[in-house]
C-alpha positions as CSV (number, residue, x, y, z in Angstrom):
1,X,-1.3,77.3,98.5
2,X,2.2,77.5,99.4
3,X,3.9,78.3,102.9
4,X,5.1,82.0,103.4
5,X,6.4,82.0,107.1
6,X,5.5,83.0,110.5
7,X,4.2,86.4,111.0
8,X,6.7,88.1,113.4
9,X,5.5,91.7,114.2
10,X,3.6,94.5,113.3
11,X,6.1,97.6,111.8
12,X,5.4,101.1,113.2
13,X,4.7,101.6,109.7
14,X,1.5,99.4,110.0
15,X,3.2,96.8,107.9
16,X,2.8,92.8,108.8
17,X,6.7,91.6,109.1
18,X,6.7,88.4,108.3
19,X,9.7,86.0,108.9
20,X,10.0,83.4,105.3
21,X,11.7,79.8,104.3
22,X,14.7,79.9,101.9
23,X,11.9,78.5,99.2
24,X,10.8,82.4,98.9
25,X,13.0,84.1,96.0
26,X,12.6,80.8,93.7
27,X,9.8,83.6,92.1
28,X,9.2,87.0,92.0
29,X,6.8,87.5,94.9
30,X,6.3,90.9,95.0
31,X,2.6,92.2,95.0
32,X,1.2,88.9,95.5
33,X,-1.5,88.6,97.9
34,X,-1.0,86.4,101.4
35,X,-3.8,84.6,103.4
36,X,-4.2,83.1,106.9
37,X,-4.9,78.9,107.4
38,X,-8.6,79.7,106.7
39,X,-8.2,81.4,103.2
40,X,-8.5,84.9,104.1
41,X,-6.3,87.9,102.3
42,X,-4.2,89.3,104.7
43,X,-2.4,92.0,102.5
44,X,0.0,92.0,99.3
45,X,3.9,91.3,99.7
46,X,5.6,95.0,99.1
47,X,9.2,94.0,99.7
48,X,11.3,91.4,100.0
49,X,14.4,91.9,102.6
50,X,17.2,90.2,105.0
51,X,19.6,87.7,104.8
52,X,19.5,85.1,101.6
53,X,19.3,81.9,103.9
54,X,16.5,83.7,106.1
55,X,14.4,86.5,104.4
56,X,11.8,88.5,105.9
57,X,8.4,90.2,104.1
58,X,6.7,93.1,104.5
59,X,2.9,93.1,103.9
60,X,0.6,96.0,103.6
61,X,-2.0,94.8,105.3
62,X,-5.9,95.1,104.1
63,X,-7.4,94.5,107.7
64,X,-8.0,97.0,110.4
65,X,-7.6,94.3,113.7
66,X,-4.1,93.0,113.2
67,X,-2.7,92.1,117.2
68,X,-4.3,89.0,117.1
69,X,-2.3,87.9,113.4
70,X,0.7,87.8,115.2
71,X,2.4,84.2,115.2
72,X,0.0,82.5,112.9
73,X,1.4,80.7,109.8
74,X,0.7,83.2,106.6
75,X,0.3,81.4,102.8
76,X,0.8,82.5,99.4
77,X,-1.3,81.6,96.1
78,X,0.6,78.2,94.1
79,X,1.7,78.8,90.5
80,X,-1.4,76.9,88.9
81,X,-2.4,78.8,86.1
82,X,-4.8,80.8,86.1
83,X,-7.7,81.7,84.0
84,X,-6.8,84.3,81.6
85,X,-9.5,87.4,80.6
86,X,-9.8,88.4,77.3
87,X,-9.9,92.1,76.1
88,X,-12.6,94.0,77.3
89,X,-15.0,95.2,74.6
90,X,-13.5,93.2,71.9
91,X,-14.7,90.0,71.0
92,X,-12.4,87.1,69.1
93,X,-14.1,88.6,66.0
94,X,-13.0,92.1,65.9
95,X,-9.4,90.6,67.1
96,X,-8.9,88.2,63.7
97,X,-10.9,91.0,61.6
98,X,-8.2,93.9,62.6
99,X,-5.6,91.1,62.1
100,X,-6.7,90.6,58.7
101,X,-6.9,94.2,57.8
102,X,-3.0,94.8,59.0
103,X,-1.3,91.9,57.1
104,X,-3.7,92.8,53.9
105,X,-2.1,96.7,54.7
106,X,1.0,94.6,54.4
107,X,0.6,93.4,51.1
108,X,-0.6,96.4,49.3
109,X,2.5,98.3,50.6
110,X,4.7,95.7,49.3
């Protein structure tokens, strides 16, 4: 887990505003999900806005109770890679079979 910020305020909109390090636009962070120190989602990252040397985020937030989230230090997943699903309902045979099939389609044509 990475460092996000200090949460700031709560929006009128219901939004978590959270004030972030320079480190934030090294990546694309928009949608990614933000805990508290003890691993808990907070909400998801919508935007992105500010000044470059100091950016703020604003979070939708997933929780109901949000007063007492004020001031606390607010995380964001790290880049290790994750595991990746396969496709649902196929297995690794029907994806060589239909494979096959298409470069043998290739060869008749030819």
């Amino acid at each position: 887990m990475h460092e996000l910020g200090r949460i700031l305020h709560i929006a009128r909109s219901g939004r978590i505003i959270v004030k972030t390090g320079t480190a934030t636009w090294e990546k694309k962070m928009n949608g990614l999900p933000i805990f508290d120190i003890n691993g808990r989602q907070i909400g998801r990252i919508q935007e992105i806005f500010g000044p470059v040397a100091c950016p703020y985020a604003s979070v939708q937030p997933i929780r109901e109770k949000l007063a007492d989230l004020v001031g606390i230090q607010v995380f964001i997943p790290s880049d290790e890679p994750q595991r990746r699903k396969g496709l649902k309902g196929y297995s690794n045979y029907k994806i060589k079979r239909s494979a096959a099939r298409r470069s043998f389609r290739g060869k008749l044509e030819s």
